[in-house]
Biopython code that builds the backbone (N, CA, C, O; Angstrom):
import numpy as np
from Bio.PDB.StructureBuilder import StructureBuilder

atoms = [
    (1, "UNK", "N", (-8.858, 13.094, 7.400)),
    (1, "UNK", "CA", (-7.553, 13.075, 8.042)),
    (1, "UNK", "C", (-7.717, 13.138, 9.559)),
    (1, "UNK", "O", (-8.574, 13.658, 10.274)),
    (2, "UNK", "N", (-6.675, 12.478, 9.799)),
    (2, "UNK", "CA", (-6.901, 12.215, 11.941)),
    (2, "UNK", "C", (-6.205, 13.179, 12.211)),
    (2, "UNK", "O", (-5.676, 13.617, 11.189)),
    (3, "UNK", "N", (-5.846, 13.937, 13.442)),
    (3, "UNK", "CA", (-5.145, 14.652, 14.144)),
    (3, "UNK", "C", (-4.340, 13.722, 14.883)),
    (3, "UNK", "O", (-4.680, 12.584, 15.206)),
    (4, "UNK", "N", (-2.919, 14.460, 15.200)),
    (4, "UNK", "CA", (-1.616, 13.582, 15.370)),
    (4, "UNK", "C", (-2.047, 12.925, 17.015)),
    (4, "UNK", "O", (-1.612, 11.903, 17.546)),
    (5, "UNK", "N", (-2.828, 13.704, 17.433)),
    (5, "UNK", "CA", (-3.167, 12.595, 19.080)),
    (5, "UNK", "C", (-4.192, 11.423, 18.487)),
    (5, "UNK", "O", (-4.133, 10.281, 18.944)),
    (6, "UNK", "N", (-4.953, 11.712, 17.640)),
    (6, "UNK", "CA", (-6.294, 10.523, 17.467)),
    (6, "UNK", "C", (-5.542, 9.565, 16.352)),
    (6, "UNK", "O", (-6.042, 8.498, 15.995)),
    (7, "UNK", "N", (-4.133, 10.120, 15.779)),
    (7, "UNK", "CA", (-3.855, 9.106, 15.026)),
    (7, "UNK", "C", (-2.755, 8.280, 15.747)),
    (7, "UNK", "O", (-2.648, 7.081, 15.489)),
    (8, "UNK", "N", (-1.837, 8.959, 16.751)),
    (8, "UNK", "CA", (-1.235, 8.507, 17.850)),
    (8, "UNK", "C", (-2.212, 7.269, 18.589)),
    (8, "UNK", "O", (-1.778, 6.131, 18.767)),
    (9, "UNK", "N", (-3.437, 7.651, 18.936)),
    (9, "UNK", "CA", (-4.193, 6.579, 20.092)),
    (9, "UNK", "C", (-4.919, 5.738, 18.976)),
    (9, "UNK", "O", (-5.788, 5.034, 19.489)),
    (10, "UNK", "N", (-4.823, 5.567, 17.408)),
    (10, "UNK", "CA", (-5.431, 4.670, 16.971)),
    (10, "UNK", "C", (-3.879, 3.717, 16.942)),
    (10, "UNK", "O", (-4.069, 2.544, 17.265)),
    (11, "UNK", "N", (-2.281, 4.098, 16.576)),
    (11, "UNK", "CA", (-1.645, 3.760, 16.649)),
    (11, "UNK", "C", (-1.208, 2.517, 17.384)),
    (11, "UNK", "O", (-0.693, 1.515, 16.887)),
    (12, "UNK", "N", (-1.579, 2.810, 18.999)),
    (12, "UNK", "CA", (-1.184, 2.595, 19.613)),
    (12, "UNK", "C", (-2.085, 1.241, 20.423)),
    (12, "UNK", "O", (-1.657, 0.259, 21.030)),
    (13, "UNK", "N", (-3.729, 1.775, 20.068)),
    (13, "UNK", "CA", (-4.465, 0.606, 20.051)),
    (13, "UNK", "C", (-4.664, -0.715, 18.890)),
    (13, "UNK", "O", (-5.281, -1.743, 19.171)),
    (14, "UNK", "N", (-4.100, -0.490, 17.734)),
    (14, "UNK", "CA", (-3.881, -1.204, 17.041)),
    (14, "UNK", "C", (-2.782, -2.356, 17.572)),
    (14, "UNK", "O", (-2.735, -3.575, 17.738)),
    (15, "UNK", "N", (-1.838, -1.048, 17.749)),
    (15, "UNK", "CA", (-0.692, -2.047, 18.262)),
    (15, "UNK", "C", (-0.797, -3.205, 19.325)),
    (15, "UNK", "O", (-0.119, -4.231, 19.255)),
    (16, "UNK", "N", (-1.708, -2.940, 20.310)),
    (16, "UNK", "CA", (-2.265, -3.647, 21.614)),
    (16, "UNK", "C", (-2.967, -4.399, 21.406)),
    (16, "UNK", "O", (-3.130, -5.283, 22.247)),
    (17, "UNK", "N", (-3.811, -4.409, 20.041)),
    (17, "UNK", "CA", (-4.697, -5.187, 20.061)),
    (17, "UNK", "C", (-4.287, -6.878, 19.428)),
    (17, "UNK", "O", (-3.503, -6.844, 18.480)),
    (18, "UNK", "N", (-4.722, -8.226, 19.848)),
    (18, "UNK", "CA", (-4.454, -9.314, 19.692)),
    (18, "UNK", "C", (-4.732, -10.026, 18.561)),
    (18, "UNK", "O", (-4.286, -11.102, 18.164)),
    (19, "UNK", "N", (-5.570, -9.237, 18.080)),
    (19, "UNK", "CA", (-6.340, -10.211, 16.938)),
    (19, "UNK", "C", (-5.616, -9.551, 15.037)),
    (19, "UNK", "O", (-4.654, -8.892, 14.642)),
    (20, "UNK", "N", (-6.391, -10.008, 14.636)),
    (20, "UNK", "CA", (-5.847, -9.476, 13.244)),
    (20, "UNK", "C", (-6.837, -8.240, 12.791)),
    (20, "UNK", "O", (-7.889, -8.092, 13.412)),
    (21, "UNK", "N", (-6.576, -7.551, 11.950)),
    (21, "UNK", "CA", (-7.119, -6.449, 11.737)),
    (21, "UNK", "C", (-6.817, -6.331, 9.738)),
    (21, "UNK", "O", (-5.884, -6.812, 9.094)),
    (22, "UNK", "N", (-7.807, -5.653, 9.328)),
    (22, "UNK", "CA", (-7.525, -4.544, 7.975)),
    (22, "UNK", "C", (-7.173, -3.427, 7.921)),
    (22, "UNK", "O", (-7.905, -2.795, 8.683)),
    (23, "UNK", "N", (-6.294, -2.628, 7.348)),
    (23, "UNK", "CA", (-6.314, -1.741, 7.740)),
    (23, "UNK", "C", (-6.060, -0.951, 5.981)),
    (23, "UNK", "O", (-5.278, -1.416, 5.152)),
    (24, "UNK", "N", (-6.763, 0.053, 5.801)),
    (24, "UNK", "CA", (-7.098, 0.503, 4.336)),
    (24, "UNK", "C", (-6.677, 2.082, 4.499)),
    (24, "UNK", "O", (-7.370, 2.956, 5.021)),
    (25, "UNK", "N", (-5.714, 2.193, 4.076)),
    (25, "UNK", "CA", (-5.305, 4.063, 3.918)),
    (25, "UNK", "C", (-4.257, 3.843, 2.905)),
    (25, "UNK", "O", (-3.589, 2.962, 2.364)),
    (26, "UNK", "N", (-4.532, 5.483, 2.946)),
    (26, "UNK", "CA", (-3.614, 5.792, 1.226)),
    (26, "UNK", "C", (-2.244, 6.779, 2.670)),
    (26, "UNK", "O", (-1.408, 7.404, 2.017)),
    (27, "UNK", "N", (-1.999, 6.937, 4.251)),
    (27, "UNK", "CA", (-0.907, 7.220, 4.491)),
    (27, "UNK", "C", (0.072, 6.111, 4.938)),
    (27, "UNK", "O", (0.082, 5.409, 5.950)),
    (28, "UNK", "N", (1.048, 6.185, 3.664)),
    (28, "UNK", "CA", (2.403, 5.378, 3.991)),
    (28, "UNK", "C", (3.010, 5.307, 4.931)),
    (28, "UNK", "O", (3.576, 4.236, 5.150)),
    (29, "UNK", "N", (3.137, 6.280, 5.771)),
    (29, "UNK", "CA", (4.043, 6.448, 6.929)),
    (29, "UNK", "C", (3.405, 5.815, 7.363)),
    (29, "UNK", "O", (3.647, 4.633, 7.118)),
    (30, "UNK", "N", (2.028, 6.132, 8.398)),
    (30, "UNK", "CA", (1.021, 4.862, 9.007)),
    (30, "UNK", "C", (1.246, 3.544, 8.808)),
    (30, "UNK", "O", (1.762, 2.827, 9.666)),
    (31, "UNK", "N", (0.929, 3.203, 7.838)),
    (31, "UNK", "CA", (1.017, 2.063, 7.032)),
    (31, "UNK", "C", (2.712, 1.300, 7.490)),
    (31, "UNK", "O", (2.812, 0.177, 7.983)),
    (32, "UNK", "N", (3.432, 1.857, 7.304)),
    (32, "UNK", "CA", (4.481, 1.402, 7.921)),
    (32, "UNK", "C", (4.866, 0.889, 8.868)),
    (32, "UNK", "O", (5.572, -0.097, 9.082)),
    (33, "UNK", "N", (4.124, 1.957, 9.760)),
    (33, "UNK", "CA", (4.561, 1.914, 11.537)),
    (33, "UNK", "C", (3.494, 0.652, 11.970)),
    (33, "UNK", "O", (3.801, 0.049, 12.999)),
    (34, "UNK", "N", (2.368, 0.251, 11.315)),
    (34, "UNK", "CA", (1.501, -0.574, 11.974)),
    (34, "UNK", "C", (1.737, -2.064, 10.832)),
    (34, "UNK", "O", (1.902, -3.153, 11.382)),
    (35, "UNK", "N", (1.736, -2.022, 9.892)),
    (35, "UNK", "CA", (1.883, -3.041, 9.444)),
    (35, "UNK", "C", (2.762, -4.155, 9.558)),
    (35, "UNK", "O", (3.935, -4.014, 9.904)),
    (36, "UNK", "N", (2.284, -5.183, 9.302)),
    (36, "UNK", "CA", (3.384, -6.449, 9.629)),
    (36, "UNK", "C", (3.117, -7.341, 8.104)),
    (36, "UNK", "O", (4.027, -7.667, 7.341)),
    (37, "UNK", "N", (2.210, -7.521, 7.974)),
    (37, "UNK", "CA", (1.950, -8.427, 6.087)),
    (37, "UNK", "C", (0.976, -7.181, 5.831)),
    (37, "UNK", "O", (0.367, -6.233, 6.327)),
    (38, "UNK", "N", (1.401, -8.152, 4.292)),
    (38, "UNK", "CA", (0.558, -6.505, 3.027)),
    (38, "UNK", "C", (0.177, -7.712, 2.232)),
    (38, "UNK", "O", (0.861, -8.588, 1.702)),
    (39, "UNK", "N", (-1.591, -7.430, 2.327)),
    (39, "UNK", "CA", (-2.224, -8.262, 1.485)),
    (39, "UNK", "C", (-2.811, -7.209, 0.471)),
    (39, "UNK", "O", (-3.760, -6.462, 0.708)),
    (40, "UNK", "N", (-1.736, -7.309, -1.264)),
    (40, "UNK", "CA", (-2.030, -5.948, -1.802)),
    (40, "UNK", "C", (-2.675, -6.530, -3.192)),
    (40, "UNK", "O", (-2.384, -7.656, -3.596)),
    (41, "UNK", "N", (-3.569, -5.670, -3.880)),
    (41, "UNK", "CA", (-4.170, -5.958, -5.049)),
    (41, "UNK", "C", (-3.334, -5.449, -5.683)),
    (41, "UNK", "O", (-2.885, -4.367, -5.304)),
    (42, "UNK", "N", (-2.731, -6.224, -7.161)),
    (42, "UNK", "CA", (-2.101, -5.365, -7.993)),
    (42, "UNK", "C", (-2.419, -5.516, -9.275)),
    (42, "UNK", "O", (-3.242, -6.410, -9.473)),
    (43, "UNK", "N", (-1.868, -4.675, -10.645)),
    (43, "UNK", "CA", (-2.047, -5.363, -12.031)),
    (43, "UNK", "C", (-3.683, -5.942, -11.783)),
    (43, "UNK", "O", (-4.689, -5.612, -11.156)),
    (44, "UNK", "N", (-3.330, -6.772, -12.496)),
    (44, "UNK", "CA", (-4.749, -6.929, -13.277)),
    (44, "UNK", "C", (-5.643, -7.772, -12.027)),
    (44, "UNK", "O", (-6.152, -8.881, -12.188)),
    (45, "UNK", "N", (-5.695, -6.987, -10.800)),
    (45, "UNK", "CA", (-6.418, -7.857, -9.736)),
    (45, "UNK", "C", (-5.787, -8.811, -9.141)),
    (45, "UNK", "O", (-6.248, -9.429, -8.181)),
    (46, "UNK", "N", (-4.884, -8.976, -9.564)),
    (46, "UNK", "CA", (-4.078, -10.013, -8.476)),
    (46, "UNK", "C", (-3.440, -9.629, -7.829)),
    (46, "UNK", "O", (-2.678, -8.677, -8.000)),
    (47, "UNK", "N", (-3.680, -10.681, -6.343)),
    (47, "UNK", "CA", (-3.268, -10.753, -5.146)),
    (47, "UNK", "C", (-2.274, -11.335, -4.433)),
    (47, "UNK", "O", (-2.047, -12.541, -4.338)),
    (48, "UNK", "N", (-1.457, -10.071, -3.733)),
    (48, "UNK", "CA", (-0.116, -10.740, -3.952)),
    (48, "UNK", "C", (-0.004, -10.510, -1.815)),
    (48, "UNK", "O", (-0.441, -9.544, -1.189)),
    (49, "UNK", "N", (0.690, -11.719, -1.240)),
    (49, "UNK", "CA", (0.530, -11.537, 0.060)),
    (49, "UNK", "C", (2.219, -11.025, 0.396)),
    (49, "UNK", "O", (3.119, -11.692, -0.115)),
    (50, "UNK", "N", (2.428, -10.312, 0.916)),
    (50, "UNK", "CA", (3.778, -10.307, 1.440)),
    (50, "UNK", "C", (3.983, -9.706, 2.700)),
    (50, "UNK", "O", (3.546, -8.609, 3.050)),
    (51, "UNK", "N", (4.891, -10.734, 3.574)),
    (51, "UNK", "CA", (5.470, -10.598, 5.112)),
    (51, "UNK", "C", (6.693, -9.172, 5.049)),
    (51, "UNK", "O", (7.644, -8.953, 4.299)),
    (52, "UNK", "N", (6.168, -8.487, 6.099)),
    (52, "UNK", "CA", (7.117, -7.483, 6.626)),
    (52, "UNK", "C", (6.289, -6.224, 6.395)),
    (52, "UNK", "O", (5.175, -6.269, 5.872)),
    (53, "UNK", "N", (6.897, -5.055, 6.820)),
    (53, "UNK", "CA", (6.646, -3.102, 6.392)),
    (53, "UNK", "C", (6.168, -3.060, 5.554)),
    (53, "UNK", "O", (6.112, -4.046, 4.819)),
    (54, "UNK", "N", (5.656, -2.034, 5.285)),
    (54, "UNK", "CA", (4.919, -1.436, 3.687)),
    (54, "UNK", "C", (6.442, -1.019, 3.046)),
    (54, "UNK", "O", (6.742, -1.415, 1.920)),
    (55, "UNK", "N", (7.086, -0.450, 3.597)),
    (55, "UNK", "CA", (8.033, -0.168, 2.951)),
    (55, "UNK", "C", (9.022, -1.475, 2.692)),
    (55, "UNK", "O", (9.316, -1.361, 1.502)),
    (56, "UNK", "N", (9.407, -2.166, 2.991)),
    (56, "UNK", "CA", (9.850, -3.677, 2.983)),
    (56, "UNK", "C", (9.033, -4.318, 1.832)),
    (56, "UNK", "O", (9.718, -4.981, 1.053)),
    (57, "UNK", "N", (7.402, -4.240, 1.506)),
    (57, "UNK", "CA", (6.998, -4.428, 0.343)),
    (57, "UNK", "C", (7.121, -3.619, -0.952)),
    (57, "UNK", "O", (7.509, -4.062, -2.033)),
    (58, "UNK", "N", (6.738, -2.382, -0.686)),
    (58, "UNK", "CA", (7.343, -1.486, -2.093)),
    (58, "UNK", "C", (8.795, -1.881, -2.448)),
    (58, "UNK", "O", (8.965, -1.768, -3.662)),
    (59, "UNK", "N", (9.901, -2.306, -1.793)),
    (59, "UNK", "CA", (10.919, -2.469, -2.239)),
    (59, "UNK", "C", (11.275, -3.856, -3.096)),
    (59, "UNK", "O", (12.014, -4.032, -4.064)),
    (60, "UNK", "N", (10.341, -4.867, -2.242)),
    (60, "UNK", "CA", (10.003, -5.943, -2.605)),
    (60, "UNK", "C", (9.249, -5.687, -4.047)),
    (60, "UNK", "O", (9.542, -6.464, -4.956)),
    (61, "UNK", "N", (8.393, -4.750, -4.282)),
    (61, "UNK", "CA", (7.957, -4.956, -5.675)),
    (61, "UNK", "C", (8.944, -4.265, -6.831)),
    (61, "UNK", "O", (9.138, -4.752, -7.944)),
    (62, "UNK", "N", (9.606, -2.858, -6.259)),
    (62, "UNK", "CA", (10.093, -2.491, -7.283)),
    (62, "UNK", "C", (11.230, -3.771, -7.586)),
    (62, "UNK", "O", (11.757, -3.655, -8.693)),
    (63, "UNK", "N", (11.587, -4.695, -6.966)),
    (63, "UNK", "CA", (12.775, -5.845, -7.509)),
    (63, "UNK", "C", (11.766, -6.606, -8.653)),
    (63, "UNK", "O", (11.997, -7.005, -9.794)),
    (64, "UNK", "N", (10.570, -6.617, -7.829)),
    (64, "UNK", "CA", (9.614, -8.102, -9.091)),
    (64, "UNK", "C", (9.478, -7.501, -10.323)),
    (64, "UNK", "O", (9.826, -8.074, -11.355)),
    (65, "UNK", "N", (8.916, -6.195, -10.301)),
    (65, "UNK", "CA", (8.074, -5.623, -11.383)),
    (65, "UNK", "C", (8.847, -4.873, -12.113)),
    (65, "UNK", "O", (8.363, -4.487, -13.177)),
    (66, "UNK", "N", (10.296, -4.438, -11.757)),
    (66, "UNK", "CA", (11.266, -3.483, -12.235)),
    (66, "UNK", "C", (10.431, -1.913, -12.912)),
    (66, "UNK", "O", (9.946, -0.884, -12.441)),
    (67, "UNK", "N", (10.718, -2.732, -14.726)),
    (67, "UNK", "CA", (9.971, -1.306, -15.104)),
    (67, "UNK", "C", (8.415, -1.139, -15.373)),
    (67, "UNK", "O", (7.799, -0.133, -15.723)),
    (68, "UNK", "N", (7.909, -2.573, -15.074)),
    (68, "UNK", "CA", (6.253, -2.083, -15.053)),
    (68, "UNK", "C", (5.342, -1.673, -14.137)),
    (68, "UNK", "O", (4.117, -1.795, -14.172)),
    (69, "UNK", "N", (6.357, -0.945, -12.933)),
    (69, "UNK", "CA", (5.659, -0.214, -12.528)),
    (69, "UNK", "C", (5.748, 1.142, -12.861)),
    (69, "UNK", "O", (5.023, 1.852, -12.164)),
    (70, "UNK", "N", (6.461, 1.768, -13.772)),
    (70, "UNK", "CA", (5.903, 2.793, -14.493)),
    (70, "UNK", "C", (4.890, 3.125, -14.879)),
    (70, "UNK", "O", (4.361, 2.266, -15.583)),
    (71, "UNK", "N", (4.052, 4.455, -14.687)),
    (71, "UNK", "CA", (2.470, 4.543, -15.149)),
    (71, "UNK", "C", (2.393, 4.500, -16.924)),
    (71, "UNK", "O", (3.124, 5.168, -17.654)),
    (72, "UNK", "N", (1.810, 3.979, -17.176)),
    (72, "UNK", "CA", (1.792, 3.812, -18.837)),
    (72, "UNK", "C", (0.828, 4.541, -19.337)),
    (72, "UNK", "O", (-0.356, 4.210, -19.277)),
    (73, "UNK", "N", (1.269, 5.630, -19.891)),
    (73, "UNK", "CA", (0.342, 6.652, -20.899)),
    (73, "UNK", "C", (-0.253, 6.008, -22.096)),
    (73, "UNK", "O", (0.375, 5.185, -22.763)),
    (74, "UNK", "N", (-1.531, 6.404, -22.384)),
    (74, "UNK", "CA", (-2.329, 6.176, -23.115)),
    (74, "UNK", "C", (-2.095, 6.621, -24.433)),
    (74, "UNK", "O", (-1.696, 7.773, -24.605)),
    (75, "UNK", "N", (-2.283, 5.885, -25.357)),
    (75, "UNK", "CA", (-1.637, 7.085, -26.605)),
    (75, "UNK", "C", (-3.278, 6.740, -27.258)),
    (75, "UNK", "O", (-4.029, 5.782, -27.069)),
    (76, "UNK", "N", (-3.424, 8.023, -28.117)),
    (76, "UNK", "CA", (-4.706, 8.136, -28.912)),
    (76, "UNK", "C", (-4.099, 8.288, -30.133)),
    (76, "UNK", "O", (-2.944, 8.362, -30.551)),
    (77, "UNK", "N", (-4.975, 8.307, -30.488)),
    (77, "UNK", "CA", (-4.981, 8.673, -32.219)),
    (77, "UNK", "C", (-5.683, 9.846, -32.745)),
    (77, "UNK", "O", (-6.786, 10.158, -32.296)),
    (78, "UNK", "N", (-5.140, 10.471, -33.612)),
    (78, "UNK", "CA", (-6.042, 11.789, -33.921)),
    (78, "UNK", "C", (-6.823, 11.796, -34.824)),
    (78, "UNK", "O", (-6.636, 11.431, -35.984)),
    (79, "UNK", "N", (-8.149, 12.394, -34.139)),
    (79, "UNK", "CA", (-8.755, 12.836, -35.042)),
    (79, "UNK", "C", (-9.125, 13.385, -36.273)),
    (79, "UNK", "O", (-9.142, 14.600, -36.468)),
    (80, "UNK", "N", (-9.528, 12.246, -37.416)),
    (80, "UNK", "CA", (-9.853, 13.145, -38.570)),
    (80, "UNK", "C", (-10.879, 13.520, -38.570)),
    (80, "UNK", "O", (-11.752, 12.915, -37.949)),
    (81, "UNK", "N", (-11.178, 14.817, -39.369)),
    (81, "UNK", "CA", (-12.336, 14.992, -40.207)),
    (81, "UNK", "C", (-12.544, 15.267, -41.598)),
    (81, "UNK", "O", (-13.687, 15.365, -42.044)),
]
sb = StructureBuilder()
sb.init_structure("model")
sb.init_model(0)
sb.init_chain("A")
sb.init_seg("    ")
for serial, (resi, resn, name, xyz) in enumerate(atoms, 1):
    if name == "N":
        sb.init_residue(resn, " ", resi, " ")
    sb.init_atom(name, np.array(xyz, "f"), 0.0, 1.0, " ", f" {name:<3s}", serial, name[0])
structure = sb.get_structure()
């Protein structure tokens, strides 16, 4: 985890900078404030590109995927002996 000045000055050099970049974190808020397209892996490995916010894409998926993005529990079977 960054501290709010080193994540402020990565912020801010991202922002300045000209070229294209990756950028890989699990914080959303971040992710928000710097992103512009979301090139995201989903389901079964496929790659889905979409223009705008991270949040502009999560909304975008919950419309595609409705209820499969629910986590789907595993069901077992019990054990005989």
């Amino acid at each position: 985890d960054l501290d709010v000045n080193t994540l402020r000055a990565l912020e801010e050099g991202l922002e300045n900078f000209a070229g294209c970049a990756v950028i890989i974190s699990h914080d959303r808020w971040f992710l928000d404030r710097i992103c512009t397209h979301i090139l995201a892996f989903e389901g079964n490995s496929e790659v889905y590109f979409f223009e705008g916010s991270f949040s502009d894409y999560e909304e975008n998926k919950k419309q595609r995927l409705g209820g499969d993005l629910m986590p789907k529990r595993i069901k077992y079977r019990k054990l005989v002996r």
